[in-house]
PANU-381386 format. One line per 4 residues: number of its first residue (from 1); their letters; for each residue x negated, y negated, z negated of N, C-alpha, C, O, CB. Coordinates in steps of 0.1 Angstrom, whole numbers. Each point is the difference from the previous one (the first is absolute). Glycine has a CB too. Layout:
BEGIN
NUM	a	X/Y/Z/X/Y/Z/X/Y/Z/X/Y/Z/X/Y/Z ~ ...
//
This chain:
BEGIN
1	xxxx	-617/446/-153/13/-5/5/3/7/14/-9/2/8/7/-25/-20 ~ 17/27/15/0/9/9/5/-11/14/9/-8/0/-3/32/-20 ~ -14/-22/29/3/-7/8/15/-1/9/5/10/4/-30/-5/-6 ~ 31/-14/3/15/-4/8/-8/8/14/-12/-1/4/26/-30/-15
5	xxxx	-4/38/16/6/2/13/12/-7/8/11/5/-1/-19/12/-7 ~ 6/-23/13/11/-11/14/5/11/6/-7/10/4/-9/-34/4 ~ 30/23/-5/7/10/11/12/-2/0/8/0/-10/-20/16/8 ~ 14/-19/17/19/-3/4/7/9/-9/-3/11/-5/3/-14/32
9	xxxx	11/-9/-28/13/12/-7/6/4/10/1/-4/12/5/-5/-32 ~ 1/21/13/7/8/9/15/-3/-2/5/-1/-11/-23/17/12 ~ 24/-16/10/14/0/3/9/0/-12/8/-9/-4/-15/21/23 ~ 6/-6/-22/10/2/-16/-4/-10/-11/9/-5/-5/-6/33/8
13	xxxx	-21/-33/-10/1/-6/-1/0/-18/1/-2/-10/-8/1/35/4 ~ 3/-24/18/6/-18/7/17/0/-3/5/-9/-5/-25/7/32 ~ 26/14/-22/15/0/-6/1/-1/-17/8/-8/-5/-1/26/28 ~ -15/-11/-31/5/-4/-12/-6/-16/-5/7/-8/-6/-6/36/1
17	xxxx	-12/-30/8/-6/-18/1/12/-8/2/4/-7/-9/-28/10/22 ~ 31/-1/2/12/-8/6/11/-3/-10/5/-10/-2/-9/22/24 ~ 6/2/-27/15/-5/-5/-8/0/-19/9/-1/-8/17/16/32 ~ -32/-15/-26/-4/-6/-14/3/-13/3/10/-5/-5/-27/20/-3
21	xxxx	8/-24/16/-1/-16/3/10/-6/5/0/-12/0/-20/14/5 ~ 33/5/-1/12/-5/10/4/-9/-11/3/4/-12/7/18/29 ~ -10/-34/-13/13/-11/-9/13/0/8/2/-5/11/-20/-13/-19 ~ 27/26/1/9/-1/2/12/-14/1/6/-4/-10/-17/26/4
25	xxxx	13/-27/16/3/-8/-1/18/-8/-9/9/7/5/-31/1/14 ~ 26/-16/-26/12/-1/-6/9/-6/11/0/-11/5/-11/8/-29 ~ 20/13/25/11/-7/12/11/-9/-4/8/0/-10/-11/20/23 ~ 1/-30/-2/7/-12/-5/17/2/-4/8/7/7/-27/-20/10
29	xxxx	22/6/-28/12/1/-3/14/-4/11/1/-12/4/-15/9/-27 ~ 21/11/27/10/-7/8/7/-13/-9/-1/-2/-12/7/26/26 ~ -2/-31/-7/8/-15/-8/13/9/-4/4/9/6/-13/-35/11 ~ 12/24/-22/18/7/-6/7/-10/1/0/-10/-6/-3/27/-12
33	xxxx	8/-12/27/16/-12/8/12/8/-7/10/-6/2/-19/-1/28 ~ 11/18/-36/8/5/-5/5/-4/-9/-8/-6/-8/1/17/15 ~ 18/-11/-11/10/-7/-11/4/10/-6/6/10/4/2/-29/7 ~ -14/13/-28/4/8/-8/15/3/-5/7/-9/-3/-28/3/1
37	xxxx	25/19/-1/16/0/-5/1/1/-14/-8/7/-7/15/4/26 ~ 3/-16/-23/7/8/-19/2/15/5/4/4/10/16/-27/-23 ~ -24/29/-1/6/10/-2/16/-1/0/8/-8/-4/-30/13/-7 ~ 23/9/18/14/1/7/6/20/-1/-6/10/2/-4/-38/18
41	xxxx	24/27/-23/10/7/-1/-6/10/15/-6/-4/10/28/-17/-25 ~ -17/36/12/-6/4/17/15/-1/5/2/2/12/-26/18/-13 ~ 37/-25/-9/12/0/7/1/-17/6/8/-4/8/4/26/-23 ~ -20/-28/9/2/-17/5/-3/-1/18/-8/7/6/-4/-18/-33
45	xxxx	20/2/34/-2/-5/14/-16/2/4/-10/1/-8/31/-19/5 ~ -22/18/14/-13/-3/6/-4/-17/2/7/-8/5/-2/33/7 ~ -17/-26/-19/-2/-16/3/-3/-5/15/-6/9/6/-5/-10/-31 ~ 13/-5/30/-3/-10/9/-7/-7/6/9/-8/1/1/11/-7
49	xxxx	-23/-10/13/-2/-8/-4/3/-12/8/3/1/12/-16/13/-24 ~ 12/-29/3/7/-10/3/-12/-13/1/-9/-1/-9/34/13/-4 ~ -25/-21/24/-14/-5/1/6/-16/-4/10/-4/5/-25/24/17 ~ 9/-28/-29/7/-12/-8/-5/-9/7/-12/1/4/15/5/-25
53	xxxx	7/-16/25/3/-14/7/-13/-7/-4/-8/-3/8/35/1/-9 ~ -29/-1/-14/-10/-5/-6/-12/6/1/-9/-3/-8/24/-6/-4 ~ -19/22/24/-9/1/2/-8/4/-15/7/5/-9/-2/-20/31 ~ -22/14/-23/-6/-2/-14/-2/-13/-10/-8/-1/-10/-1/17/22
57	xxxx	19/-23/-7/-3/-9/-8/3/0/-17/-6/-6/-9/10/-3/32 ~ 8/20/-24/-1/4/-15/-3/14/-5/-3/3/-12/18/-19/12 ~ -13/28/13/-5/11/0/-7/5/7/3/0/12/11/1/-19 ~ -27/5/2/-15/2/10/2/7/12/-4/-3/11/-10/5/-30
61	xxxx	22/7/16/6/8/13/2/-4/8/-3/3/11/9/6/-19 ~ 6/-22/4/8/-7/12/13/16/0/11/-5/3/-36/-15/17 ~ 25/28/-21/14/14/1/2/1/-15/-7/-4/-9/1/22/32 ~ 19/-9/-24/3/7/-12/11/8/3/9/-3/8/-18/-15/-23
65	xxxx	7/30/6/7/13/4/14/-3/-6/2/-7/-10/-24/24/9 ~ 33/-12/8/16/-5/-6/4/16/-1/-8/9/2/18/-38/14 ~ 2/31/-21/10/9/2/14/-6/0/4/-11/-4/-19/26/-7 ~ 24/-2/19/15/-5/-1/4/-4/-12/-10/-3/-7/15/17/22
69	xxxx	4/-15/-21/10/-3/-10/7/13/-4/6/7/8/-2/-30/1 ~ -7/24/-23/12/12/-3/11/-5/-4/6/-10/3/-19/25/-9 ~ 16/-2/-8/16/-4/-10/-6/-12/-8/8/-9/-3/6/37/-3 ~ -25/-30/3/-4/-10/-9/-2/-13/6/-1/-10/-8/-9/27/-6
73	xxxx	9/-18/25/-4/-14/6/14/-2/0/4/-8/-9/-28/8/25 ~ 33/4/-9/14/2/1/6/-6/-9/8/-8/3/-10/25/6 ~ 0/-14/-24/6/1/-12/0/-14/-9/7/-5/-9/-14/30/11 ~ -5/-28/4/-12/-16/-2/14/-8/7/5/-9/-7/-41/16/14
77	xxxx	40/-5/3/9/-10/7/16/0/-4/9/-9/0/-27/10/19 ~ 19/13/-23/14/-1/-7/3/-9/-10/9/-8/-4/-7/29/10 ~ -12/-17/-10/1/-1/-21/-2/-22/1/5/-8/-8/-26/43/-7 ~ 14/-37/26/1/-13/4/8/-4/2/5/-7/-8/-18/8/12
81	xxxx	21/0/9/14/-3/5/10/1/-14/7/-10/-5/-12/22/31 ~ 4/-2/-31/11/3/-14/-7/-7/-12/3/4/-11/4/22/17 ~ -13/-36/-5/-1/-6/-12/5/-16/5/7/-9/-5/-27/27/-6 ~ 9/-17/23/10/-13/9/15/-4/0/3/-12/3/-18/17/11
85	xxxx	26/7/-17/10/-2/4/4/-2/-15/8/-9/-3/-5/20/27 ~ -8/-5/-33/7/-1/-13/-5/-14/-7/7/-8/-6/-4/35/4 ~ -13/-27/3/-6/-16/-2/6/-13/7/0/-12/-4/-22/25/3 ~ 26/-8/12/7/-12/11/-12/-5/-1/0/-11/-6/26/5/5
89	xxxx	-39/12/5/-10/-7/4/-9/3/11/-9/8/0/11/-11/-20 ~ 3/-4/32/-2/-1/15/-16/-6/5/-1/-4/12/30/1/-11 ~ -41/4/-14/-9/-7/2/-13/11/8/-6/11/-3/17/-29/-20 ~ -12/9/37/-3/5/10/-19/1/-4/-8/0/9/32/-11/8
93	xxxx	-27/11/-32/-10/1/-7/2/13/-3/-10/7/4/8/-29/-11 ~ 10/28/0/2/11/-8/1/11/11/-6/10/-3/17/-22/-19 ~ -6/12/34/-1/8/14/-17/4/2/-6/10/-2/30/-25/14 ~ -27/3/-9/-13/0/6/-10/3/-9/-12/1/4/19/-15/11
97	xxxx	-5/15/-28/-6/8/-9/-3/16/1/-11/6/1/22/-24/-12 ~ 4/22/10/5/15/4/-15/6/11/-9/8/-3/41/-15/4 ~ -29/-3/12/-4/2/9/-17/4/-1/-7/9/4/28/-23/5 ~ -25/3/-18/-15/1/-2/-3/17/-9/-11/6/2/8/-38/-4
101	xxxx	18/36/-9/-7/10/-9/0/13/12/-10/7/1/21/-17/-31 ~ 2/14/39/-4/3/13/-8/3/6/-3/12/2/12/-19/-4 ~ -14/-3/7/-13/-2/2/-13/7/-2/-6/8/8/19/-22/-11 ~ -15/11/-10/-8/5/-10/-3/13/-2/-12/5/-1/19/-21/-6
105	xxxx	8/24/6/-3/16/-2/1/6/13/1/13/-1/10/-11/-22 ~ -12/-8/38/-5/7/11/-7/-2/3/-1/3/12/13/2/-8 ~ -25/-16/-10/-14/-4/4/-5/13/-6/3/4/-12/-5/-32/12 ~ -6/34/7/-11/16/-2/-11/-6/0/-6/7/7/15/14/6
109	xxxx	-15/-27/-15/-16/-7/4/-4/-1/-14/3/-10/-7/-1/-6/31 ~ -9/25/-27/-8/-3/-16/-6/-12/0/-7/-3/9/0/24/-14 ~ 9/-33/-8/-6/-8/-8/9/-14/10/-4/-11/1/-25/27/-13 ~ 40/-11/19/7/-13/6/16/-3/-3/10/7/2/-27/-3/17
113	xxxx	18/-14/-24/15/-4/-3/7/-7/10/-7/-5/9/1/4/-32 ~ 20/-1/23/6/-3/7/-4/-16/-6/0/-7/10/18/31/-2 ~ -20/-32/-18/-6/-13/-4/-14/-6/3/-5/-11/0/20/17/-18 ~ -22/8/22/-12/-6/4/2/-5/14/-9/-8/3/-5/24/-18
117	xxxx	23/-14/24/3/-3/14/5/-12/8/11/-5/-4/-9/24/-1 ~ -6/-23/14/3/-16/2/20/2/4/6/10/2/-39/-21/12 ~ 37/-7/-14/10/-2/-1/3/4/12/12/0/2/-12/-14/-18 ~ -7/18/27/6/-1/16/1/16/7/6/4/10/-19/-29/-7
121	xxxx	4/31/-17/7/17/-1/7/7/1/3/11/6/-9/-14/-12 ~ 14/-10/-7/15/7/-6/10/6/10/6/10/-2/-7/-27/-16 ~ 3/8/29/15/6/12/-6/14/6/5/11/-2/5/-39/14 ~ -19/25/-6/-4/6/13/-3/16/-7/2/11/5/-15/-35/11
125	xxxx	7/24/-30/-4/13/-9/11/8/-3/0/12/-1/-18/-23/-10 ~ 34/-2/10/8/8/-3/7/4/12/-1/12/1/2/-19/-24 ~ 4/4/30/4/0/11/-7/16/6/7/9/0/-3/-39/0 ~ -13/30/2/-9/13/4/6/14/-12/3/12/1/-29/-31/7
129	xxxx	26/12/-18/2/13/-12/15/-1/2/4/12/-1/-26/-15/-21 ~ 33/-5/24/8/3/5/8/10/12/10/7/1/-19/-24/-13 ~ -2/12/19/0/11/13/-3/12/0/5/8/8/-8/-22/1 ~ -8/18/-19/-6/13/-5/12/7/-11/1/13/-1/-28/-23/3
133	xxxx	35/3/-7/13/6/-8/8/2/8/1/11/4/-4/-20/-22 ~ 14/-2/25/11/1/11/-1/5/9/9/9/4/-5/-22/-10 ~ -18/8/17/-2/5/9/-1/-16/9/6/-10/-3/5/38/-3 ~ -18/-27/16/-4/-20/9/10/2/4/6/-11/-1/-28/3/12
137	xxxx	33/18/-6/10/-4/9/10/-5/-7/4/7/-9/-10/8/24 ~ 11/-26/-15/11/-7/-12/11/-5/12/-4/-6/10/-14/-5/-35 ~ 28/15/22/11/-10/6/7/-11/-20/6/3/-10/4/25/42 ~ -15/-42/-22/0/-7/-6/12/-11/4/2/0/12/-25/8/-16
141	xxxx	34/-19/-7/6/-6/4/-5/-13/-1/-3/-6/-11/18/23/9 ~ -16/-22/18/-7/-13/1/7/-11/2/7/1/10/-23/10/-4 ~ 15/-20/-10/11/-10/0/-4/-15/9/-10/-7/1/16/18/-26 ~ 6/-11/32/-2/-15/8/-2/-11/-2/6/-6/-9/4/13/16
145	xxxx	-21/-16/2/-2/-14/-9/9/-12/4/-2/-12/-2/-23/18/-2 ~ 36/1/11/10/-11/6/13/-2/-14/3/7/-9/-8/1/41 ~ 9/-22/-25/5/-7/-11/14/5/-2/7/1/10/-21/-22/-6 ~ 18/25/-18/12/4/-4/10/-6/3/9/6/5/-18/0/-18
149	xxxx	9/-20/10/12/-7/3/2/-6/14/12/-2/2/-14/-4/-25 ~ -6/4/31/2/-3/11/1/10/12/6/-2/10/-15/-15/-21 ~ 0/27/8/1/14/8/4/12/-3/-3/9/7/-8/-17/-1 ~ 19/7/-19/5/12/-7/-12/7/-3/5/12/-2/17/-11/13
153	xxxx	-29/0/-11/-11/10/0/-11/2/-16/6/0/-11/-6/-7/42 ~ -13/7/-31/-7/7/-14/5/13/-1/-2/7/-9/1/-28/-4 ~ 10/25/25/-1/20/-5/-9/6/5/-6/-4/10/26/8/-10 ~ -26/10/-9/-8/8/4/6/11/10/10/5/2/-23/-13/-23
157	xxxx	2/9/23/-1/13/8/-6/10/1/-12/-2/2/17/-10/4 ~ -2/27/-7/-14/11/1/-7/-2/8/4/-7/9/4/23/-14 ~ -23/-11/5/-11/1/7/-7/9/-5/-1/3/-12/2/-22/19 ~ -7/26/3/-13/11/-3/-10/-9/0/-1/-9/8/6/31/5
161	xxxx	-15/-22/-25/-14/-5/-4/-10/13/-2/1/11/-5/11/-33/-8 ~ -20/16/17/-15/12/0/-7/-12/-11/-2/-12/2/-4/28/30 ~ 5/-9/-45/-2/-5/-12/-21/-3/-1/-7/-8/-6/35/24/-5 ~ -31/0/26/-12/-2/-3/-7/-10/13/-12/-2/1/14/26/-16
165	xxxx	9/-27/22/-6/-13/8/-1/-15/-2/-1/-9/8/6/24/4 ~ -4/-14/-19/4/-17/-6/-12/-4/2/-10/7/1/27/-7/-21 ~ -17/-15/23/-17/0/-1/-5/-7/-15/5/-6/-10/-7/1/39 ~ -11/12/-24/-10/-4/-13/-12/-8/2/-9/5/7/15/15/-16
169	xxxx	-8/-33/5/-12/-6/1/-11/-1/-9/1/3/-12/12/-12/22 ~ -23/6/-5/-9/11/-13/-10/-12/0/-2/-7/10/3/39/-5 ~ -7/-35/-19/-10/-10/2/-10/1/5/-4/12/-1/10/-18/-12 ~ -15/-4/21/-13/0/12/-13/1/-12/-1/-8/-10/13/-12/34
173	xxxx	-18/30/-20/-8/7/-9/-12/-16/-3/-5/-2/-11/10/35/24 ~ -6/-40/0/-4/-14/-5/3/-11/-5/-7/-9/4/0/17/5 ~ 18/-11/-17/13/-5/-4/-8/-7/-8/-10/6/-4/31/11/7 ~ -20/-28/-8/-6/-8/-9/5/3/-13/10/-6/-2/-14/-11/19
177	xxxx	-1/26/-29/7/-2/-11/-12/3/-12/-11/5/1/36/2/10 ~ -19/-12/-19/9/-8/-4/-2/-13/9/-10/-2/8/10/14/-33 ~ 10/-18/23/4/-14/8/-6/-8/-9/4/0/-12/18/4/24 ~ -33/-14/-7/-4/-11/-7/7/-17/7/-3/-3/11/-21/22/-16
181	xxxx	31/-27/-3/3/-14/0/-5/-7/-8/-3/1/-12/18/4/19 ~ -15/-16/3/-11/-13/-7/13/-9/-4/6/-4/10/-34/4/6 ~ 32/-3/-27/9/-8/-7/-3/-14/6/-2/-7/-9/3/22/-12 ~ -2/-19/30/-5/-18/3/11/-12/-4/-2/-12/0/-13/21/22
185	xxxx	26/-2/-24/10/-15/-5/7/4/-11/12/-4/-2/-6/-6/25 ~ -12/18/-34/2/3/-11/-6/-9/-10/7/-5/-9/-4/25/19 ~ -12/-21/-10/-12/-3/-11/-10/-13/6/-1/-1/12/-1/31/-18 ~ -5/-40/-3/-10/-6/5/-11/6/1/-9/-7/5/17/-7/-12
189	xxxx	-12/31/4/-9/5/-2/2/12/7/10/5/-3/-15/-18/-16 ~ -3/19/28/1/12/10/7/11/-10/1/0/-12/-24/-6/28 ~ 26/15/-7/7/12/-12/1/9/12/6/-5/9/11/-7/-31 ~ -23/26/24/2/5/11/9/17/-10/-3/4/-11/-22/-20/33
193	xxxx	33/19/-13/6/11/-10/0/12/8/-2/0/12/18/-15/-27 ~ -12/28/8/0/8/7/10/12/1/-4/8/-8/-16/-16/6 ~ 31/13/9/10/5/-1/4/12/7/-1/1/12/3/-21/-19 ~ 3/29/-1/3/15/3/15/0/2/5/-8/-7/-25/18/-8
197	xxxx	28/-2/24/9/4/-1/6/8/-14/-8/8/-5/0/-11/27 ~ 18/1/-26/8/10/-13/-2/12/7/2/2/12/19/-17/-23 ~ -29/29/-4/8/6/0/11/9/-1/7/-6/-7/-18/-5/9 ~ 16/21/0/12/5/-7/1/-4/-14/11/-4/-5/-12/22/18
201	xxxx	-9/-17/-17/3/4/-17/-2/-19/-6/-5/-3/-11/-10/38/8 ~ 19/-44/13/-3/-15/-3/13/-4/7/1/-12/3/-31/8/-3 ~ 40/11/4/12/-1/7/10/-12/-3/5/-9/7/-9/32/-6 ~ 5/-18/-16/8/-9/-13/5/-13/4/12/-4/1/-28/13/-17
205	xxxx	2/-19/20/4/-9/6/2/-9/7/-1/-12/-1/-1/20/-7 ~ 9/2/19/-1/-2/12/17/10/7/6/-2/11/-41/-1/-14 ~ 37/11/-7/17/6/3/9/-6/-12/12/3/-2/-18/24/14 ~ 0/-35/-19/11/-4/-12/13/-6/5/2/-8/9/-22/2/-24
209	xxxx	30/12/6/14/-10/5/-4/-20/-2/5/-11/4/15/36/-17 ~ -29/-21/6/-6/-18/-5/-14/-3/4/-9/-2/-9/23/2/-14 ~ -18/0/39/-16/2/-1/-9/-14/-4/2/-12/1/1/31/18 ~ -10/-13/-24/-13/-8/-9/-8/-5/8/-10/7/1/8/6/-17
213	xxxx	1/-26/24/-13/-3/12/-10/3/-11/-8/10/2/16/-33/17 ~ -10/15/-33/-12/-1/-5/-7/15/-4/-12/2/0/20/-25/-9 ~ 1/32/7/-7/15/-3/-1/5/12/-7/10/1/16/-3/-24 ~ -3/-10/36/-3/5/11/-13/-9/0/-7/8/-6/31/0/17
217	xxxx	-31/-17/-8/-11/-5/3/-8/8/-8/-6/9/6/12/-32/0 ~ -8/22/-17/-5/9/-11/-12/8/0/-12/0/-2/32/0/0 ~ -4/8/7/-4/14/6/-4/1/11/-6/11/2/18/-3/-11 ~ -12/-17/19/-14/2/16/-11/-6/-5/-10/4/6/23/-8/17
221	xxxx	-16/-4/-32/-13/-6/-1/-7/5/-6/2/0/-13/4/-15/15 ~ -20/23/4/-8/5/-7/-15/-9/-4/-9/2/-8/23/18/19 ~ -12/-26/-7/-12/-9/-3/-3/-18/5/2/-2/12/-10/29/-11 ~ 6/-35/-8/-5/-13/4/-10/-5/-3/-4/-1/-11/20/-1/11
225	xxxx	-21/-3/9/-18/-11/-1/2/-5/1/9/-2/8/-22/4/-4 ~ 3/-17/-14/2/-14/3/-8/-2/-10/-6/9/-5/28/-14/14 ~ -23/-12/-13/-11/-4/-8/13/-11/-5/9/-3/8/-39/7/5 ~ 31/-6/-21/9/-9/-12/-5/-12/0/-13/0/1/18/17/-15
229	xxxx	1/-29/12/-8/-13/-1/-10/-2/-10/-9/-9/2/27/1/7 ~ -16/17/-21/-10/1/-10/-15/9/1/-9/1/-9/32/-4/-1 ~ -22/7/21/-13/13/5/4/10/-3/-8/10/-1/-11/-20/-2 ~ 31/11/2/1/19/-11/9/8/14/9/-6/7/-1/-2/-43
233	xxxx	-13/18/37/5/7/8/18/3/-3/5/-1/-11/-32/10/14 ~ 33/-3/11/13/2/-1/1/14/-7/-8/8/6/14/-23/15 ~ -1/20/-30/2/15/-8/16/4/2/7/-6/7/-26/1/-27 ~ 21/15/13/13/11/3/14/-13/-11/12/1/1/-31/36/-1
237	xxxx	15/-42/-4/4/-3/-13/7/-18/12/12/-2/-1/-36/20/-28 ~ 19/-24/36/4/-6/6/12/-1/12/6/-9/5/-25/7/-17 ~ 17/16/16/11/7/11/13/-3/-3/7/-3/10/-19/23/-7 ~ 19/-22/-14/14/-2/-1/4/-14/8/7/-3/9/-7/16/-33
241	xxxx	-13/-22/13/-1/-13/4/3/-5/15/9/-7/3/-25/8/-20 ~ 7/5/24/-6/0/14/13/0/8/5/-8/7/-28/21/-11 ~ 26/-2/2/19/6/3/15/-10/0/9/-1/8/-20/22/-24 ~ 7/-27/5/10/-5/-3/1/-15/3/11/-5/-2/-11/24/-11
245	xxxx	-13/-26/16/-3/-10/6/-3/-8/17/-2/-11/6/-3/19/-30 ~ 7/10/24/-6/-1/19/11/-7/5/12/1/-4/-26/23/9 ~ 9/-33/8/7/-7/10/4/7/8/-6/9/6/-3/-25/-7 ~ 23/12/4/7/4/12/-3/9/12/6/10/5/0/-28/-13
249	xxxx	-18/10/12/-5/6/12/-9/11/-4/0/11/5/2/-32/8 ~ -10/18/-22/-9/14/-3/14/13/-1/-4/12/1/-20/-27/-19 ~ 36/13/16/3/11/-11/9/6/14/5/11/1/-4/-21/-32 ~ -2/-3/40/5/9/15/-11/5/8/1/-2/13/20/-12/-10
253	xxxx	-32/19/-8/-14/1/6/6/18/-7/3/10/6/-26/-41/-7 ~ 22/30/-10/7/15/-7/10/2/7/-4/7/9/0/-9/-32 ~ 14/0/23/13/-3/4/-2/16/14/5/11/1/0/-48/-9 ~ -15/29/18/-3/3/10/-5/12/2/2/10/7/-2/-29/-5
257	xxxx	-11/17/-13/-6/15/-2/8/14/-8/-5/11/-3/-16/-28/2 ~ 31/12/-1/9/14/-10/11/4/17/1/11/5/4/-25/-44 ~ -1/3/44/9/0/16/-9/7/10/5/9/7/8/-33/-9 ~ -27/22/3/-9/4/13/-1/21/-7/1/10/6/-21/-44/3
261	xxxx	17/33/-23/0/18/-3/8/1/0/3/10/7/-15/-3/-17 ~ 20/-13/6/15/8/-1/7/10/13/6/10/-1/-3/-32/-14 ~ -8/11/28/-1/14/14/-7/10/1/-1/7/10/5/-20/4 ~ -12/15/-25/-3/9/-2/8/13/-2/11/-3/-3/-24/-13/-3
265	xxxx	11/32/8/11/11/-5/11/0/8/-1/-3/12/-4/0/-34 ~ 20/9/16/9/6/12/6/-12/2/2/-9/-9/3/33/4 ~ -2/-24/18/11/-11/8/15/7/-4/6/7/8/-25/-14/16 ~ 24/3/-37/15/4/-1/9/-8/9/11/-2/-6/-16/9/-16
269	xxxx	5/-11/33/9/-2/9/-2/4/16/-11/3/6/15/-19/-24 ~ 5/17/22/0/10/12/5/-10/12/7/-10/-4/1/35/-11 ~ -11/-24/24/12/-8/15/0/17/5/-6/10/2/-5/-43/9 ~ 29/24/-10/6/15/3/16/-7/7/7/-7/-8/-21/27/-19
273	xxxx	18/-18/36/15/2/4/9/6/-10/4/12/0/-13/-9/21 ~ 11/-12/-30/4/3/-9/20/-2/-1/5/8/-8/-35/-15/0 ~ 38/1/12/12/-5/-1/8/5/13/-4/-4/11/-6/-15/-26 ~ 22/27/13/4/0/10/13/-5/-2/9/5/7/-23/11/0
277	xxxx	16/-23/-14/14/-6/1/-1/-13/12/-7/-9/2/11/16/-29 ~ 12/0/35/-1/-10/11/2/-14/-4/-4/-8/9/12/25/6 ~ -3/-23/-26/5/-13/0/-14/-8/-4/1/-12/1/27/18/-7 ~ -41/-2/2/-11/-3/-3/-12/-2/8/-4/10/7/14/-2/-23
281	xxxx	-15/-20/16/-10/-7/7/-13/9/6/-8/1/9/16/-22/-25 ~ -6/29/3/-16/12/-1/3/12/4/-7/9/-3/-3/-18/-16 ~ 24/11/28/6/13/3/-15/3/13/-6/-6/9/41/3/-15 ~ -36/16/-2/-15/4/12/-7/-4/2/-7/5/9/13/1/0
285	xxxx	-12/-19/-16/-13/-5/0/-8/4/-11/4/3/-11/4/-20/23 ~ -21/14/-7/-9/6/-12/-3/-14/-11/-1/-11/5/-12/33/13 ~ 12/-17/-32/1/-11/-11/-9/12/-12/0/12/-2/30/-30/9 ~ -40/2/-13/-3/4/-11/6/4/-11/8/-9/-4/-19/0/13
289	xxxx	11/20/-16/11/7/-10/-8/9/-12/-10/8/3/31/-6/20 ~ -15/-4/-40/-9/8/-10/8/9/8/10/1/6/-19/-12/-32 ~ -5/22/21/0/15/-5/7/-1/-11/-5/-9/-8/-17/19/16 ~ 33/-4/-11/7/1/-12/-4/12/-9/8/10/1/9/-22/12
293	xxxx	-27/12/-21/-2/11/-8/1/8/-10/-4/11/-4/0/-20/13 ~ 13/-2/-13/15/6/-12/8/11/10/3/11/-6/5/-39/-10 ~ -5/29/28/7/5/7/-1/15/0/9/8/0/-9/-29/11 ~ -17/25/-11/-2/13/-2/5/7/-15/6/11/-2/-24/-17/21
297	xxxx	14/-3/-27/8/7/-12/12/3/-3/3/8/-9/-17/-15/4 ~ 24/-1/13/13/0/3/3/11/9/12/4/0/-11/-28/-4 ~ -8/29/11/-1/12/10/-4/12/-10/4/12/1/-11/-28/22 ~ -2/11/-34/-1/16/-5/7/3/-16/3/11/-4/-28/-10/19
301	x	25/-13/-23/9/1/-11/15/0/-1/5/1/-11/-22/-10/5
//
């Protein structure tokens, strides 16, 4: 047997040793905050992006990419208006419909609908996509809240509006939701429930010319716990019940909770020096007054 010889390596082989053994290490993935888009026209608008009132509570992002309005969003509101008039049907349902299909075809954000989006969305999303078509600067006619008959007045007046200053309130990222209530003067038996805001695509009933309290309740209640006098737990199948039986005060316990989100999203009213008619109380004073938003379409149709 031939005897081993021991002897340093040399230089070249410690460099080839080195990088044989190197573990290379796997670099960490960045998080992708990026928002995905639809495939898109290379003649379509540039998207936008638009950061939602409702935060993540229904979209992980919390943003979603918009575009202006073309001939087709456009066309969405004629063909509305023109059926409105021939129908003599002035139902402030069938508008706000329009508005949602709108909507819809200038959301860019792959795998998001304008129905997947909370109810407190809807103004402030369009309003912005508004401004991205018209432009924020709007001279708008705003109308006085002094009294017709006694001050001659309720006339409007032009005003320049910056469409993109309006304010927006955005839900507190530690916001209690869903909203849990404990039913205590409903029932002999505890019932605690739990309730979501509508919404877009749960709108129905909640803009009806005839609104539904019971399908509005309905539709916020996502869930209820309790134990039944029989030992059987509360199930999906009892919710109507629950709904339709609740006391007064519980249902202004809801009541409260649809009013407290609801400041949620755009503040469509403005204080603004609004009236300059001299014979009127509000000549040059500042007064709460809608943004009139029919007005812009009256400005471009």
């Amino acid at each position: 047997m031939s005897e081993k010889i021991l002897r340093n390596p040399t230089q070249e082989e410690l460099k080839l040793i080195k990088e044989k053994n190197i573990i290379k290490s796997t670099p960490k993935k960045k998080e992708n905050t990026e928002i995905k888009s639809k495939p898109t026209s290379i003649f379509e608008p540039k998207a936008e992006e638009f950061i939602l009132p409702s935060g993540n509570l229904e979209i992980p992002e919390g943003k979603i990419l918009v575009r202006r309005m073309t001939t087709i969003e456009e066309g969405i509101f004629q063909e509305t208006v023109a059926e409105m008039v021939k129908e003599k049907n002035l139902s402030s349902a069938l508008f706000l419909e329009s508005i949602n299909k709108v909507i819809d075809n200038c959301i860019k954000s792959s795998d998001v609908s304008v129905y997947d989006l909370s109810l407190i969305d809807k103004s402030p999303l369009f309003i912005f996509i508004l401004g991205l078509t018209y432009g924020f600067e709007q001279t708008l006619e705003l109308q006085c809240n002094g009294n017709e008959k006694i001050e001659g007045c309720k006339k409007t007046f032009a005003h320049k509006i910056n469409l993109g200053k309006l304010d927006i309130k955005y839900v507190p990222e530690d916001y209690e939701y869903p909203k849990i209530i404990s039913l205590e003067d409903s029932f002999d038996f505890p019932v605690k429930i739990e309730l979501v805001y509508p919404k877009i695509g749960d709108e129905a009933p909640f803009i009806s010319d005839t609104p539904d309290v019971l399908s509005q309740f309905l539709t916020m209640l996502k869930n209820a716990e309790g134990t039944l006098p029989d030992g059987n737990p509360i199930t999906e199948e009892h919710y109507e019940d629950i709904c339709i039986n609740m006391h007064p005060d519980d249902k202004d316990k809801i009541k409260k909770f649809i009013n407290d989100f609801s400041e949620f999203g755009s503040n469509v009213y403005i204080k603004k020096k609004v009236c300059k008619n001299p014979k009127c109380v509000w000549k040059e004073k500042r007064q709460k007054v809608l943004i009139p938003m029919e007005s812009i379409f009256l400005n471009v149709f």
